[in-house]
C-alpha positions, 0 to 999 in steps of 0.5 A, spaced: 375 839 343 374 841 350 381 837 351 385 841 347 382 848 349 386 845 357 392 844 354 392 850 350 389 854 357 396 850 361 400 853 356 396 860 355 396 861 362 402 859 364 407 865 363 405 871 369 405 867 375 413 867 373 414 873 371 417 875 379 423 871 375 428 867 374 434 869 375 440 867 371 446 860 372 452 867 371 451 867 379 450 861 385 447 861 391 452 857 393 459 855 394 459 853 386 461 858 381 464 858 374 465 864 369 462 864 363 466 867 358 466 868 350 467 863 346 468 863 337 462 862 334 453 863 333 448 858 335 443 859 330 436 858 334 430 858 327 431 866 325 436 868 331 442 868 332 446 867 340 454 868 341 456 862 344 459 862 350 463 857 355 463 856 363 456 855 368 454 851 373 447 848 369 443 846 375 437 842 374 432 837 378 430 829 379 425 828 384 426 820 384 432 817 386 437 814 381 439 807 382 444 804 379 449 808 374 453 802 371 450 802 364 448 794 364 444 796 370 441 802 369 433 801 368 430 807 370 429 814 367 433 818 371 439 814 372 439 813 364 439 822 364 444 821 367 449 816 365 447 819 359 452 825 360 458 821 362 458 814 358 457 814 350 456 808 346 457 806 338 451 810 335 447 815 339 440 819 338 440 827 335 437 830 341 432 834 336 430 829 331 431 822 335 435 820 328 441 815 329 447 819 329 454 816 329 458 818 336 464 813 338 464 810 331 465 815 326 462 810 321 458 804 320 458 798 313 452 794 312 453 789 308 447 788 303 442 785 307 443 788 314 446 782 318 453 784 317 455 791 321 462 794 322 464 800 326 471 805 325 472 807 331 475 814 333 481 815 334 482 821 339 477 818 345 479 817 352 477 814 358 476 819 363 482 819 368 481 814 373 484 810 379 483 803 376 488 806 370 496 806 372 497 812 373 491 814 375 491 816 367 485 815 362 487 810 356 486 810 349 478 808 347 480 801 342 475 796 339 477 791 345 473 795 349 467 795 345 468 787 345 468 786 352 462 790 353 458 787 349 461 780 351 458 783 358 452 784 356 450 777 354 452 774 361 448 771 366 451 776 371 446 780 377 448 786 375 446 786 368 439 785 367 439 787 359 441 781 356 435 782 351 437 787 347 442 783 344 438 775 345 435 774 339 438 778 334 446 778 335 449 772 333 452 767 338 449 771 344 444 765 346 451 760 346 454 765 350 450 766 355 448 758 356 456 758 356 456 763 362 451 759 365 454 751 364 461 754 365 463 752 359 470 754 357 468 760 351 475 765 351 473 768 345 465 771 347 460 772 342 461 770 335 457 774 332 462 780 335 469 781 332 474 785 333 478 786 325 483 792 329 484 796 334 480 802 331 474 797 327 469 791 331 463 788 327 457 786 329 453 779 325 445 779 326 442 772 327 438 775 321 434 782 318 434 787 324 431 794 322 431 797 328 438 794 330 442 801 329 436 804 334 438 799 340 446 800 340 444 807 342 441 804 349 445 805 355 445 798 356 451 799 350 454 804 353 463 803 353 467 802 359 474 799 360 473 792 364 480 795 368 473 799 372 469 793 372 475 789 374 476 795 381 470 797 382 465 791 381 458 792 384 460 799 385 460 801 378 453 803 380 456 809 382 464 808 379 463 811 373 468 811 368 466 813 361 468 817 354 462 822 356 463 830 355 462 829 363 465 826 369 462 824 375 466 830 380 461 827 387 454 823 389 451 823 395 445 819 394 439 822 395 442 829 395 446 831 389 450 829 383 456 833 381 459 833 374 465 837 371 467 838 365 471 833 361 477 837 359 480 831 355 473 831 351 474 829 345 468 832 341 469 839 338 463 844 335 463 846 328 468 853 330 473 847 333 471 850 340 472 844 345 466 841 348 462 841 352 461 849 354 458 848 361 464 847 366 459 844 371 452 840 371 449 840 379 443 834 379 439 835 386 434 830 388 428 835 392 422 829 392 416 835 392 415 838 385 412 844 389 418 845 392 422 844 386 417 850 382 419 854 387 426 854 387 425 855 379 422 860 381 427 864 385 433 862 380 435 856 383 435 851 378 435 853 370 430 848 368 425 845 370 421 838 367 414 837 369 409 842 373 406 839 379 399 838 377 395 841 383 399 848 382 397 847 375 390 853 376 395 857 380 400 858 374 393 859 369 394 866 366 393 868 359 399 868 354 396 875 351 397 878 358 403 875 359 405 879 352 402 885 354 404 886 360 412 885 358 416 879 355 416 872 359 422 871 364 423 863 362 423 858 356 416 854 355 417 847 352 412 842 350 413 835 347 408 829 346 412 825 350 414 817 347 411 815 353 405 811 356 403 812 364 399 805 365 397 801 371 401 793 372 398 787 374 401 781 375 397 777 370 399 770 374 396 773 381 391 769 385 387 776 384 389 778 377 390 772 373 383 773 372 382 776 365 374 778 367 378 782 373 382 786 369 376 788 365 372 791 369 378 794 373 379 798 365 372 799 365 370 803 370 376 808 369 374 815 366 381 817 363 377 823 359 376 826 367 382 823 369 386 828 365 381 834 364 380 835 371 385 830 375 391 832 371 389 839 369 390 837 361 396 835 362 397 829 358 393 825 352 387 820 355 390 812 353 383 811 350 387 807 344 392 801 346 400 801 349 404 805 343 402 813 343 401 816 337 409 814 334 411 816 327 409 811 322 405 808 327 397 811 327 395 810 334 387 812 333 387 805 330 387 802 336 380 801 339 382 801 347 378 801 354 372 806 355 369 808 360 363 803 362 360 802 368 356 797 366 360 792 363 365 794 369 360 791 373 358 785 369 365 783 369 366 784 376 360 780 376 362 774 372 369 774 375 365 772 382 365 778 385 358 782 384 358 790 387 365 788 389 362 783 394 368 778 397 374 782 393 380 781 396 385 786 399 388 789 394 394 794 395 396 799 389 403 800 389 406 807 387 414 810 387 415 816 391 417 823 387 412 828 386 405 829 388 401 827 380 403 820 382 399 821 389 392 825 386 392 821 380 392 814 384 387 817 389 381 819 383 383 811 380 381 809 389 375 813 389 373 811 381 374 803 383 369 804 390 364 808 386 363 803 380 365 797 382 364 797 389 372 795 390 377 798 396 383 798 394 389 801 398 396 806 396 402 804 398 408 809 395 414 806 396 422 809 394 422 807 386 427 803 387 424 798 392 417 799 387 422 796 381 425 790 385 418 788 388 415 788 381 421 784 377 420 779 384 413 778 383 412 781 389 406 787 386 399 784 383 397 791 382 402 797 380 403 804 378 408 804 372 411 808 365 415 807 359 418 812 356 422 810 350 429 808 350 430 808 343 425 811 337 421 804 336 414 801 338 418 795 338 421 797 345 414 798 349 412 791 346 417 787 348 415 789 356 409 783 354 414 778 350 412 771 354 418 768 352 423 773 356 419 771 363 423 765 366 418 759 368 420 759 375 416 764 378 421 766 384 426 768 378 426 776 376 423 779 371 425 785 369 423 786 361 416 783 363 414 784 370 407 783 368 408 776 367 404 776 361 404 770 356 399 770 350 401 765 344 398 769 338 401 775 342 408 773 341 408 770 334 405 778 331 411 781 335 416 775 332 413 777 325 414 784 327 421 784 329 423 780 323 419 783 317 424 787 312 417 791 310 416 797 315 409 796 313 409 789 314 411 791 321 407 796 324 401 791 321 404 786 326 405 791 332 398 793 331 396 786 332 400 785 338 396 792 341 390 789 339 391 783 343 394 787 349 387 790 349 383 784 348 386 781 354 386 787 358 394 785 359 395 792 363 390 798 365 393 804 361 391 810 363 394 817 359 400 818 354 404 824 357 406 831 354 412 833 356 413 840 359 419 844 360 420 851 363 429 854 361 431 860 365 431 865 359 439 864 358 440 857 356 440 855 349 442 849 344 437 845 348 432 842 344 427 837 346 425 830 344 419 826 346 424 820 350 426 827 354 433 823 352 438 830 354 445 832 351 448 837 355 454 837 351 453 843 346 448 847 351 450 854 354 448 861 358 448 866 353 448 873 355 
C-alpha cells in the first residue's frame, strides 16, 4: 500500500512545478524551422478529436550515446529508437497494444502447423535515395532483398552479433552458419528462406515457433540493399539506408542525429494523407537528466522519458492543485514498462563462480527501500524472478530474494568470508547517462558495507565500453537492464540459455554475458520454446525463473515504470511498456 500511495504522490504531485511552460515545436530556438500546415482528416484520441496537421520539428532526448545503427549490430536501446524511424522489417509492433502488425509484408500464410511462413510483399516500397544506388537513386524493395538480409543474419560476421534470432528455429541456419565458418561453397544461403518471386519470400522453421511472427519485428530483421553494405560496410553503423518514413539527414555523435522526412515514403494514413506528418525529428544527446528536464521545461525538447530521481521531491505537487490552479501545460504518460533493472555477475569469475557469494549479495539488499526512497517510488521492487508482471504470465508466482541480513551474512560466511573479512576487491561497473544509475549504485555500496561487511568500488564508464566489457568477460559485477525487444518472456530467458556461451572464455558472449550455465535451466526453457500449448509454455518459463533464482544467476534489483512528459501539442503518440517509438503518424495540433 505504502508503494503505491509513492506512485500515486509522483504522479499526483508532478503537475505544478511545470505549470511556468512548455512552449510548443511551431517555433525553434535554433536554426531549424518547419510549417505546420492543415492537412485532411481527425485523430480521434478516447472522446476527442484533434485536426491532423503535417510539418514540425519533433525533438527529443537520449541521455546515453547510440552505438551502432547497422540493424544486425544494433544491441542497445537507443540505437534500436532510433533505427527504428529509418529501417522497417516484415512484421512490426502496433505502437499501442504491441500486437504483430503486417509492415513491408502486406500479408502472411501459414501452413497448418506454423513451420511454413510466406510473405507478399509491398509493391510500392523503395529504399531511401542513396549514393551506394546508380544514380544516387532508391531502388524498388523485392523479396531478394529480404533473402540477403536474413542469409546475413546467419554469418559469422563481427558486425552481426544476433544470429540467435534465427539458430535454432529457421531451417538451414546452423548449416549455413557452420558453412561460413569452414568456407564451404553454400551460393544459395539458408534453405529454409526462398524467394518464389519478386514480391513473396517464405520462411520454413525447424519446427512449431509461437512466438516466431514476434522475433521478425526485431531490428536484427530490419531490410537493407546489400548495395549499402557492399559501399559502406563497418560504416553502415552510421550509413543508414532503409524503407522507413525517416531518413538519416546528419550524425555528429555525442551531439545530434537529424532525421527528415521520406518524401518517397511509401505509407499513407486512413485520409490517403503521405506519411509521416512531421518533417523533421532532431535527436540530442544531453547526458544530465536534470539538464534535459529543463531544457523540457523552457520549450526545448517536445517530450521527455524518465525524470531524474533526485529532482522527484522538487516536482511533488498535488493533482487537485494542479486542477484548481488551471489546466497542465504537458502531457503525463505512465506505463509498466517490459523491463528489469538487474546487477550482472560473471557467474565463472573467481569471486562470483561462487553461488554462496551471489546469495548473500541478493540477501543483504532492501529492494523495498531501494525503490521507496532511493528511487522516489519510481519503479516496482524485483521482489519475485527475471520477467515483470507480462500477460499471460503472473510474476507473484515467482518467490524471489528478500531482504535478509542473516542469511546474507551466513552465506557470505559459508563462502569464506565471515563479516566480509579478506573479500576481494570488487569493482561494480555501471553506463554513464543520468544520475538514477549513480544514486542507485551508491545505496547498493553502502547496503553491502553495512550487512556484509563488503567494500565495493563504482566505476561509470560510456555504455558502449560497459557493453564490450561485459560481452569480453572483462566485468565479474555490473549494472544492467532488458527491456523487451519483442512481447515475449522468451526474450528475457534467453540472456541465461547456457548453450549460446562459447566454450572458449576469450570469445564474446553477447546474449549471455553473465556465462551462466544450468542443465535443468536449458531443458525447461527448450520445452518452453518448442511447446505448441501457451499454458505448457509459460509453466516451463516459470520453472526457468525458479531456477534463476534458486542459483542467484543475477541480482535483480526493480522492474521499471515508464514516464513520459509531451508538450501539450503533440498527439497520436501512444505509449507501450517496451518504449518501442513510431514516429510516423505523430503530429502538433493547434
Amino acid at each position: 500500500m505504502n508503494l503505491i500511495n509513492m506512485k500515486q504522490i509522483i504522479q499526483l504531485f508532478i503537475i505544478l512545478f511545470f505549470l511556468c511552460g512548455c512552449s510548443s515545436s511551431s517555433s525553434e530556438n535554433n536554426a531549424d524551422s518547419s510549417e505546420v500546415v492543415i492537412a485532411k482528416g481527425y485523430y480521434f484520441e478516447g472522446d476527442k478529436k484533434y485536426k491532423i496537421y503535417n510539418g514540425g520539428i519533433f525533438r527529443l532526448n537520449e541521455v546515453e550515446d547510440f552505438k551502432n545503427l547497422f540493424p544486425q549490430s544494433t544491441i542497445d536501446g537507443v540505437s534500436s529508437r532510433i533505427g527504428d524511424q529509418v529501417y522497417q522489417g516484415l512484421l512490426k509492433l502496433n505502437q499501442r497494444s504491441l500486437k504483430v502488425e503486417n509492415c513491408l509484408a502486406q500479408s502472411v500464410e501459414e501452413n497448418e502447423d506454423g513451420t511454413l511462413l510466406t510473405f507478399s510483399l509491398r509493391d510500392n516500397v523503395f529504399f531511401h535515395d542513396d549514393p551506394c544506388f546508380d544514380g544516387g537513386k532508391g531502388r524498388k524493395l523485392s523479396a531478394y532483398d529480404v533473402k540477403k538480409c536474413y542469409d546475413m543474419l546467419c554469418e559469422p560476421r563481427p558486425d552481426n552479433l544476433l544470429f540467435d534470432l534465427f539458430d535454432g528455429r529457421v531451417k538451414g541456419a546452423r548449416e549455413y552458419y557452420d558453412a561460413c565458418l569452414t568456407k564451404s561453397e553454400n551460393s544459395d544461403g539458408v534453405s529454409g528462406i526462398s524467394v518464389l518471386d519478386s514480391l513473396t519470400v517464405s520462411i520454413e522453421l525447424e519446427k512449431p515457433c509461437s512466438f516466431f511472427k514476434k522475433i521478425l519485428t526485431h531490428n536484427g530483421c530490419w531490410i537493407f540493399p546489400i548495395e549499402a553494405y557492399e559501399k559502406y560496410g563497418a560504416d553502415m553503423r552510421v550509413n543508414c539506408v532503409g524503407t522507413g518514413p525517416f531518413v538519416i539527414d546528419k550524425i555528429k555523435e555525442g551531439t545530434q542525429v537529424r532525421l527528415v522526412k521520406n518524401h518517397n515514403y511509401w505509407e499513407k494514413d486512413e485520409n490517403n494523407n503521405a506519411l509521416p506528418y512531421l518533417d523533421v525529428v532532431k535527436i540530442t544527446f544531453t547526458k544530465d537528466k536534470k539538464t534535459e528536464l529543463a531544457n523540457f521545461r523552457k520549450g526545448n525538447l517536445d517530450m521527455i522519458w524518465q525524470l531524474p530521481v533526485d529532482e522527484m521531491k522538487a516536482v511533488l505537487v498535488s493533482l487537485e492543485e494542479a486542477k484548481n490552479g488551471g489546466n497542465p501545460e504537458f502531457q503525463y504518460q505512465q506505463k509498466p514498462g517490459l523491463s528489469v533493472q538487474f546487477y550482472s555477475f560473471l557467474n565463472s569469475s573467481k569471486v562470483f563462480n561462487d553461488i554462496n557469494v551471489r546469495k548473500a549479495f541478493n540477501y543483504a539488499i532492501d529492494r523495498e527501500t531501494l525503490v521507496k526512497y532511493t528511487l522516489q517510488g519510481d519503479g516496482i521492487p524485483a521482489v519475485h524472478g527475471l520477467i515483470p508482471d507480462f500477460k499471460q504470465y503472473d510474476n507473484d508466482e515467482i518467490v524471489g530474494f528478500n531482504f535478509d541480513v542473516n542469511k546474507a551474512q551466513n552465506f557470505l560466511s559459508l563462502a569464506g568470508f565471515p563479516n566480509g573479512k579478506g573479500f576481494p576487491a570488487v569493482t561494480l561497473q555501471i553506463n554513464e547517462g543520468g544520475s538514477t544509475n549513480v544514486i542507485l549504485a551508491e545505496a547498493i555500496q553502502n547496503m553491502l558495507k553495512e550487512n556484509l561487511g563488503v567494500s565495493i568500488s563504482i566505476e561509470a564508464v560510456p555504455f558502449p565500453t560497459l557493453i564490450e566489457r561485459f560481452a569480453n568477460g572483462k566485468a565479474d559485477f555490473w549494472r544492467t537492464s532488458w527491456i523487451a525487444d519483442y512481447p515475449d518472456p522468451e526474450n528475457f530467458f534467453k540472456l541465461f540459455y547456457g548453450k549460446t556461451v562459447p566454450q572458449n572464455p576469450n570469445e564474446k558472449s553477447i546474449t549471455n554475458a553473465s556465462r551462466f550455465t544450468n542443465n535443468d535451466f536449458d531443458a525447461y526453457f527448450e520445452k518452453a520454446l518448442s511447446a505448441v500449448d501457451p499454458q505448457e509454455q509459460f509453466e516451463n518459463y516459470k520453472k526457468c525463473d525458479e531456477i534463476l533464482i534458486s542459483q542467484a544467476a543475477f541480482m535483480p534489483i526493480y522492474y521499471a515504470e515508464y514516464i513520459r512528459l509531451l508538450n501539450l501539442n503533440v498527439r497520436a503518440f501512444p505509449q507501450n511498456g517496451m518504449e518501442y517509438r513510431d514516429l510516423s503518424r505523430v503530429f502538433f495540433s493547434k
